[in-house]
matplotlib code that plots the C-alpha trace (Angstrom):
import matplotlib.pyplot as plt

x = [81.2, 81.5, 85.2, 84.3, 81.9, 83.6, 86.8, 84.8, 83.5, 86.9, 88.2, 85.1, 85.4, 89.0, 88.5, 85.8, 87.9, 90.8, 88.3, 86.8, 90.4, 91.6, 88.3, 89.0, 92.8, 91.9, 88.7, 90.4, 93.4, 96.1, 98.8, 97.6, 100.6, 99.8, 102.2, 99.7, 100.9, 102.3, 100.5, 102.4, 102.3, 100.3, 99.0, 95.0, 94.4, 92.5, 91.3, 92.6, 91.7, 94.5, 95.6, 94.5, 95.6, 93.1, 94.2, 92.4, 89.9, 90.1, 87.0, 86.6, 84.9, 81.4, 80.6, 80.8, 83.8, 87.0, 89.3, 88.9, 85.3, 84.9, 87.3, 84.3, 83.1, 80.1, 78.7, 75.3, 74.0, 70.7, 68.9, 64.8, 64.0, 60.8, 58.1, 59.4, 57.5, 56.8, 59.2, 62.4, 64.8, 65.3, 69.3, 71.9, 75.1, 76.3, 79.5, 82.8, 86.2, 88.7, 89.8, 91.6, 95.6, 95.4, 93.5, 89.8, 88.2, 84.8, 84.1, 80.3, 77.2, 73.7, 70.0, 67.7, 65.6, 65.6, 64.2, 67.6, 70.5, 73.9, 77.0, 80.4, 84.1, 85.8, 89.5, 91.2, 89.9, 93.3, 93.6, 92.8, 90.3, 86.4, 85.0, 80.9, 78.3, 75.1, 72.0, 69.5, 65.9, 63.4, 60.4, 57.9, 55.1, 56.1, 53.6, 53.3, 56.1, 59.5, 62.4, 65.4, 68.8, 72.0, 74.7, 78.2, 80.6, 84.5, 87.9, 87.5, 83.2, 80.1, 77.6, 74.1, 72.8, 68.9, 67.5, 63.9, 60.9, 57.5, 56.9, 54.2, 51.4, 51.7, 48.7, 47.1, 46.8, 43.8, 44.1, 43.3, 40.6, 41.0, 39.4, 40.4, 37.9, 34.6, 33.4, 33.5, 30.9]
y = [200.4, 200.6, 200.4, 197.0, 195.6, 196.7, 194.9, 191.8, 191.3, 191.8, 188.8, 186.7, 187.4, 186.4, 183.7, 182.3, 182.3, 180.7, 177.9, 177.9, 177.7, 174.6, 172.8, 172.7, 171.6, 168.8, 167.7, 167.9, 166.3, 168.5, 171.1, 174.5, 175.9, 175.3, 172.2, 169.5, 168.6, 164.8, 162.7, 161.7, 157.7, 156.7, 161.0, 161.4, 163.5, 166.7, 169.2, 173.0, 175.9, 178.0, 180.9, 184.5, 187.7, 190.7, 193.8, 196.2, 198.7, 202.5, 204.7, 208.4, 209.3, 209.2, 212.2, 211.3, 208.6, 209.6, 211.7, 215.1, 215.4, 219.7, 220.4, 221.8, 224.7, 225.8, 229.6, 227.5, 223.8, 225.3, 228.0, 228.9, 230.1, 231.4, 231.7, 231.7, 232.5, 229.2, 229.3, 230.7, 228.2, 228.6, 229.1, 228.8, 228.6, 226.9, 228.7, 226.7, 227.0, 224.1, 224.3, 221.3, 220.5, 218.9, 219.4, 218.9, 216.4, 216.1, 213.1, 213.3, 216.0, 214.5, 215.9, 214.1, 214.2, 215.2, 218.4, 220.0, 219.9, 220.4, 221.9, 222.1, 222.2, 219.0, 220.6, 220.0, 222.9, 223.0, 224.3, 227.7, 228.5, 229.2, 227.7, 226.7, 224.1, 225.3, 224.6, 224.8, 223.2, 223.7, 225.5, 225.0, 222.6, 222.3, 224.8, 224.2, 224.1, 222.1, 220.7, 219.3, 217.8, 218.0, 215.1, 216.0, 213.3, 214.2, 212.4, 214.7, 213.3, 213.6, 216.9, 217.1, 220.4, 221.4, 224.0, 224.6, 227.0, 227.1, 227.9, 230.1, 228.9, 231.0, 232.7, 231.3, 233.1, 233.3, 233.2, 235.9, 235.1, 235.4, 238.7, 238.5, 236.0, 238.9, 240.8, 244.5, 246.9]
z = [192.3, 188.5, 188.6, 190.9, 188.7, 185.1, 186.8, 187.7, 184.0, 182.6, 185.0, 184.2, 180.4, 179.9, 182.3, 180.2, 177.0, 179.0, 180.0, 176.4, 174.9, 177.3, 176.3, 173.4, 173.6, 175.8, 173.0, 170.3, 171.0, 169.9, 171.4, 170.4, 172.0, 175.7, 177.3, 178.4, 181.8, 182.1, 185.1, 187.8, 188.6, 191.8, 191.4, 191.8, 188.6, 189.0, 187.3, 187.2, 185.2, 184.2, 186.5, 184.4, 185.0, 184.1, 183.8, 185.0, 183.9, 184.2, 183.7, 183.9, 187.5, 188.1, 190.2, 193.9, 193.4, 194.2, 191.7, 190.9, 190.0, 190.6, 188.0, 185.9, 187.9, 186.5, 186.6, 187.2, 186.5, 185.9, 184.0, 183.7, 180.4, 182.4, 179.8, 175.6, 172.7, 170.6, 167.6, 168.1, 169.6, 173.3, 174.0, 176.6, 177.1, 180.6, 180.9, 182.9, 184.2, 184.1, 188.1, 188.2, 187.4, 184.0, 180.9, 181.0, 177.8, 177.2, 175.6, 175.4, 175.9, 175.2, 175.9, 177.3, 174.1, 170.5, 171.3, 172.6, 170.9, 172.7, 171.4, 173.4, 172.5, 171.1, 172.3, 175.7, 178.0, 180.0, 183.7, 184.1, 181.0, 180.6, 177.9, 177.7, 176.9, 174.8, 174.5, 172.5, 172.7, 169.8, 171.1, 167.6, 168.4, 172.2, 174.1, 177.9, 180.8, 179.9, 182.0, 180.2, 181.2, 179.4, 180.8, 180.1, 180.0, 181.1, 182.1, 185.3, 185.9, 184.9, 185.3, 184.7, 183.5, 183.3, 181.0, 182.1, 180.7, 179.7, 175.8, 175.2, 172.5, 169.4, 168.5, 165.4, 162.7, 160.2, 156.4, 154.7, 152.3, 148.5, 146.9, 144.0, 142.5, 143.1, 140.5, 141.3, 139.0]

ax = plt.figure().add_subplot(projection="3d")
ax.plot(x, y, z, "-o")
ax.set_aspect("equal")
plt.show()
């Protein structure tokens, strides 16, 4: 359907300048290159836009469309922290294997928020080898139950991966009060 629509725009875009481009010929009177065509006596004059060809355009695969979309074969598309103490970052990696017949390039991991940060190879993972996605979501100030996803963009799909937990509040901690200012006799 993307493929359909992206297509559609591109035909509708360059028809528009086409369109645009012939208006302009014909107001101002002058051959910008295109031959103006000469009417024909006793001819009803009508009017024609000019024929455009669109080439079309090629996406990577949404998953469910056609292509190979399972040549990432993850160990798991989701992991539970289960309960994590608030301040130490909360980590994992989402290990894969390239299961398809040509080289596997991500073009694009994002989080669902600023809170995780995802880190994955920039190289071609060619057919064959593991490589792995992490994440890491930043537990300070963030007590209570979390779910995050991690969409990976590739030339073989798209995947969404979940990290999910519950950071635990840390306890607070009291300030010790200043001795030093009392007078001992």
């Amino acid at each position: 359907m993307k493929k359909v629509l992206l297509s559609l725009g591109v035909v509708l875009l360059a028809g528009s300048a086409a369109m645009a481009q012939h208006a302009h010929n014909e107001h101002d009177g002058h051959n910008h290159g295109t031959p103006a065509a000469k009417p024909v006596k006793g001819a009803k004059a009508t009017a024609k836009a000019p024929a455009v060809t669109a080439t079309p355009v090629v996406a990577p695969n949404p998953a469910g469309t056609t292509g190979d979309v399972n040549m990432l074969s993850f160990n798991t598309e989701e992991h539970d922290f289960k309960t994590v103490a608030e301040g130490p970052a909360a980590e994992y990696e989402f290990t894969f294997t390239n299961k398809g017949k040509e080289p596997i390039i991500i073009s694009q991991v994002h989080a669902s928020c600023g809170c995780t940060t995802p880190t994955w190879p920039k190289e071609p993972i060619l057919p064959g080898k593991t490589a792995a996605i992490k994440a890491s979501y930043a537990t300070t100030g963030r007590p209570g139950p979390f779910t995050k996803n991690i969409t990976v963009l590739t030339n073989g799909g798209t995947k969404i991966l979940t990290i999910k937990g519950n950071v635990e509040k840390a306890p607070e901690t009291s300030v010790p009060q200043n001795t030093s200012m009392l007078k001992t006799n």
